[in-house]
C-alpha positions in Angstrom: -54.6 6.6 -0.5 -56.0 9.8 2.4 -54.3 12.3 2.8 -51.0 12.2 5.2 -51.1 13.3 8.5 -48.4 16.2 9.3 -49.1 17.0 12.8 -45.6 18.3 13.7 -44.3 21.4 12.2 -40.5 21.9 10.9 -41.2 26.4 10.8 -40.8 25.8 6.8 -44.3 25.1 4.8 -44.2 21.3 3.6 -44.1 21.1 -0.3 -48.0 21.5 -1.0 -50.1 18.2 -1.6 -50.3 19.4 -5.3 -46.9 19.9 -5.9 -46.2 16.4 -4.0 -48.5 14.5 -6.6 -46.8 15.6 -9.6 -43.3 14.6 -7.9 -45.0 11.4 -7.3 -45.6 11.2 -11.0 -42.3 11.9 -12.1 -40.4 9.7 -9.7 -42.6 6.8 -10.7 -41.2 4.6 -7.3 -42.1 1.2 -7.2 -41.8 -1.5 -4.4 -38.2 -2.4 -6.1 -36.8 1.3 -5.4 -34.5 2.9 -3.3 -35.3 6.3 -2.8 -33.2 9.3 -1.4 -34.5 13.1 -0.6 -32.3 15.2 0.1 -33.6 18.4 2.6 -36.6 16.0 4.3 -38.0 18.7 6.4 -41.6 18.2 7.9 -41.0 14.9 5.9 -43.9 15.0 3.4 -42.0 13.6 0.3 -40.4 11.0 2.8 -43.5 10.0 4.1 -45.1 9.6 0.7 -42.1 8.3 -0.9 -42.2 5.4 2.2 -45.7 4.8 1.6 -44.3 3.5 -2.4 -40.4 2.5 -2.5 -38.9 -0.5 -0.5 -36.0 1.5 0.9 -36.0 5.3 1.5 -33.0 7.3 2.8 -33.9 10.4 3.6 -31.1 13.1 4.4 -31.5 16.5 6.8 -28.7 19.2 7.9 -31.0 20.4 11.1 -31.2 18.2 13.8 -34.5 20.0 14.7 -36.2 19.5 11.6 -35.0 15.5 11.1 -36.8 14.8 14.5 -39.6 16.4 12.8 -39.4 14.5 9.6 -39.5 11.1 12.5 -42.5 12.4 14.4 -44.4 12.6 10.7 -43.3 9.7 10.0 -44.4 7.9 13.5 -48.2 9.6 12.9 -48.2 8.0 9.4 -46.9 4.5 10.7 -50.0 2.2 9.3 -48.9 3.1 5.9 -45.6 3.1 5.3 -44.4 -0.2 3.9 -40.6 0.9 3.1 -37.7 0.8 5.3 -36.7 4.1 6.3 -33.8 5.7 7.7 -33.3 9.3 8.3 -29.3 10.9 8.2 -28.7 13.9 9.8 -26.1 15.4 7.4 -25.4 17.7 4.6 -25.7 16.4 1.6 -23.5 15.0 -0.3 -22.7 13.8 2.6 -25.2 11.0 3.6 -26.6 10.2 0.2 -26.6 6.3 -0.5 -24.9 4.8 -3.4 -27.3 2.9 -4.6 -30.5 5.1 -4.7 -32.9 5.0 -8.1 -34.5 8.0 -7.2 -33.6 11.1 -5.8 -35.9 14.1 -4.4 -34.0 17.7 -4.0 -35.8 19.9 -1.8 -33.5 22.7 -1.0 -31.0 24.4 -3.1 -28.0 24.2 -0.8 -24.9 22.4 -2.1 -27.0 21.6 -5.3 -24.4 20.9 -7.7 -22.6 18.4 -5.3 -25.7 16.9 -5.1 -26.2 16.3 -8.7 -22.4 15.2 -8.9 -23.3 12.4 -6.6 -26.1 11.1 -8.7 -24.4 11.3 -11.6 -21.0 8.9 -10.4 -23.6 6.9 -8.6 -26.2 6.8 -11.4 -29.4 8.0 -10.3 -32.3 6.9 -13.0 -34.6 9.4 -11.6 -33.4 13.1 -10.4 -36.6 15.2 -9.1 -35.5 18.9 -8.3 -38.3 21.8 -6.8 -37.0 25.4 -6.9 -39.0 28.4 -5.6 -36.7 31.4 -6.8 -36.1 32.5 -10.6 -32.7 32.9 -10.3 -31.9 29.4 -8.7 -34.2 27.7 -11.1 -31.9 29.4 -13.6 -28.6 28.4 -12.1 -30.3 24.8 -11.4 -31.2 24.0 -15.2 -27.9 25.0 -16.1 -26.3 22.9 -13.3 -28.6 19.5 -14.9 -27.7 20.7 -18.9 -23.9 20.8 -17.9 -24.3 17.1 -16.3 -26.1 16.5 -19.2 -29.2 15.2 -16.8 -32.1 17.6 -18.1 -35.3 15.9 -19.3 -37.6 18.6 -18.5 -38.5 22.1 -16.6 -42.1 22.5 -15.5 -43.6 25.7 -14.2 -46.9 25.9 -12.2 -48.6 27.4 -10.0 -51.4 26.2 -7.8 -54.5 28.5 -6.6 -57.1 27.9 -4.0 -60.3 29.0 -3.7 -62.1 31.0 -0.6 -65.0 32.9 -1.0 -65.6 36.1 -0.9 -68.2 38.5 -0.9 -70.9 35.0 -1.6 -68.8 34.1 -4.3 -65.3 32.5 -4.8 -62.2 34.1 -5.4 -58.6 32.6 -5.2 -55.2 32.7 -3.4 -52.0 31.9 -5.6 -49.5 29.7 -4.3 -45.8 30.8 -5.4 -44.8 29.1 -8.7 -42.7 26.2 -8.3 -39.7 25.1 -10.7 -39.4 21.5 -11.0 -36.6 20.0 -13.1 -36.7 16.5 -14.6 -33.6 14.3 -15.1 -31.8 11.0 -15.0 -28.3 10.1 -14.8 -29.1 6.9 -16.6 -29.5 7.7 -20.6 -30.3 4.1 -21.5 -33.1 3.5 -18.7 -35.1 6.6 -20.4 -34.8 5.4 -24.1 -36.5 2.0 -22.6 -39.0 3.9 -20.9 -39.5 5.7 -23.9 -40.0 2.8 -26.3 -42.3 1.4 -23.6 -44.4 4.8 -23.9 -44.6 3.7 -27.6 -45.5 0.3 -27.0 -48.5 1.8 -24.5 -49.6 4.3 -26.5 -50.3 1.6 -29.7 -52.6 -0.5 -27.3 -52.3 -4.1 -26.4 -48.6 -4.3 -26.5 -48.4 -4.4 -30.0 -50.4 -7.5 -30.2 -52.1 -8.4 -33.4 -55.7 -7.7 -34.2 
């Protein structure tokens, strides 16, 4: 799929392409899924998220930076098969109750958030954090819900060149924590990792 278009800018970087591809990954959203992001912003996860899910609520405190989440979304129109529809509120507040994925992309309100997926079981909870210390108040915050699958670190670099030769320019490192809200759903995923990894389902020779 190219690259999406963000023509309209929110004043806040979107999360970088990279960073969007392993979210991608870990949501895992399929034609069947409602999807919710909380903190939409330029709309780069929404847009993405649209171009996957069959329903995508996507939640934003600034009135500013929702209507540029729906100009994103109007230059990205030929691809988006999911029905989308944009709340202006702060989350909690304006989450669905029926969401199989959720996408935090700011730290505000955090631990309502997670509340929310946990009475409303979420089976996938994506989480990006920029600062140390949040990241650290954020993994506590999923161990106490007992959510936590997983932290990853990384950090993305891009090359320019210098001097005839190439040299590189860090991005910040970005925290991403893992979890569900749905315990059984992961032990079937799980066994369904087994089944993959033995080749042809398990099928006899």
């Amino acid at each position: 799929m190219p690259p999406i278009a963000l023509p309209h800018d929110a004043k806040a970087g979107p999360t970088k392409s990279e960073v969007r591809a392993v979210v991608r990954s870990k949501l895992a959203l399929g034609a069947a899924d409602h999807f919710a992001e909380v903190g939409s912003c330029t709309g780069a996860v929404t847009i993405e998220a649209a171009q996957r899910a069959g329903r995508v609520t996507a939640v934003e405190r600034t009135a500013d930076r929702l209507e540029t989440t729906e100009k994103n979304l109007a230059a990205n129109e030929e691809s988006i098969v999911a029905d989308v529809e944009l709340r202006n509120a702060e989350a909690p507040a304006g989450l669905p109750d029926d969401a199989d994925a959720l996408f935090l992309g700011g730290s505000r309100n955090f631990e309502a958030v997670l509340d929310h997926a946990v009475e409303t079981g979420v089976d996938r909870i994506v989480m990006n954090v920029s600062r140390l210390e949040v990241a650290g108040r954020a993994t506590e915050a999923f161990r106490e819900r007992d959510l936590l699958e997983e932290v990853v670190q990384f950090q993305v670099s891009h090359g320019y060149e210098l001097a005839g030769a190439t040299s590189f320019n860090s991005d910040n490192p970005v925290y991403m924590l893992v979890g569900s809200a749905t315990p059984d759903s992961d032990d079937e995923r799980d066994e369904g990792e087994k089944v993959a990894a033995d080749g042809n389902g398990g099928a006899t020779q």
